[in-house]
N, C-alpha and C positions, 0 to 999 in steps of 0.2 A: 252545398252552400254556394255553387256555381251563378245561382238566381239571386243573391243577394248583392247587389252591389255597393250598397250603404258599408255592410262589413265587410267587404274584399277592401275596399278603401281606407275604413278604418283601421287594419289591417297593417297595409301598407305604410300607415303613420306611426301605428304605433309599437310596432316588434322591433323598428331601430331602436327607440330608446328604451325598451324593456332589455338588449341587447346591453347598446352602452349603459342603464344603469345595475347591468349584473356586471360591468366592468366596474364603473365607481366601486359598489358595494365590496366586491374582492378586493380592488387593488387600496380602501380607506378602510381597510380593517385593522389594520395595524392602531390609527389614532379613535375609532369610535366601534361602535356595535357593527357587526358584519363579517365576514370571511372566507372561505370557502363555500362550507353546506349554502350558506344564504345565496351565494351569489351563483352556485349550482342549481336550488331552486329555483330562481328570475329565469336563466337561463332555459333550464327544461321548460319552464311554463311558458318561455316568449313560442320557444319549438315546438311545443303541445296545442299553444293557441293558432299558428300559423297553419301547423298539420289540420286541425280541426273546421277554421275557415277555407283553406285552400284544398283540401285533400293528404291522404297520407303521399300517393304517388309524387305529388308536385317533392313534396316535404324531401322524399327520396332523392329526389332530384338533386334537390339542392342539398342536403347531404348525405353523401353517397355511402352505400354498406363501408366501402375497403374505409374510410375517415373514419365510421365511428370504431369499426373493430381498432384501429391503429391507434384510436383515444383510449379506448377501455385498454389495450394493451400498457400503453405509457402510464396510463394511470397507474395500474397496478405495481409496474414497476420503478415509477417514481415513491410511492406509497414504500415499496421492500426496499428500496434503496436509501431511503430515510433511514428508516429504522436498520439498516444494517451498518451505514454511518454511525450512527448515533452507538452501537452495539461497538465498533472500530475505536471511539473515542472515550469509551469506558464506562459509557452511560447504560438507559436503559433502549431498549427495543420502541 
């Protein structure tokens, strides 16, 4: 997609606010429809769309292997660490 300049541009306009609105959609889920998965969706798709205009390489670039392993790590352990509270406070898992 190196040859297309129209979408490298387009691009460039519009993955910020594909960005900030997987912020809105997470952090207004509390008061309307939205919340995690959603705003995990926007997310991948803003990085899906970027990778796919720009290259996977660039995409690497900009985020780097050690980032995502240290995401999926936290995740996971944010995720056990819920439910092991929750399991602490007499609740369920």
């Amino acid at each position: 997609m190196r040859n297309y300049l129209v979408l490298r541009v387009a691009a460039k306009i519009v993955v910020p606010f594909m960005l900030l609105f997987a912020l809105y959609v997470q952090f207004h889920g509390d008061f309307g429809p939205g919340g995690g998965f959603q705003a995990g969706v926007i997310l991948a798709a803003a990085f899906i769309f970027f990778a796919l205009i720009f290259g996977l390489p660039t995409t690497r670039r900009l985020v780097p292997d050690r980032l995502v392993e240290t995401g999926i790590a936290a995740g996971v352990l944010v995720y056990a660490g819920v439910g092991f509270i929750g399991l602490l406070l007499g609740g369920n898992y």
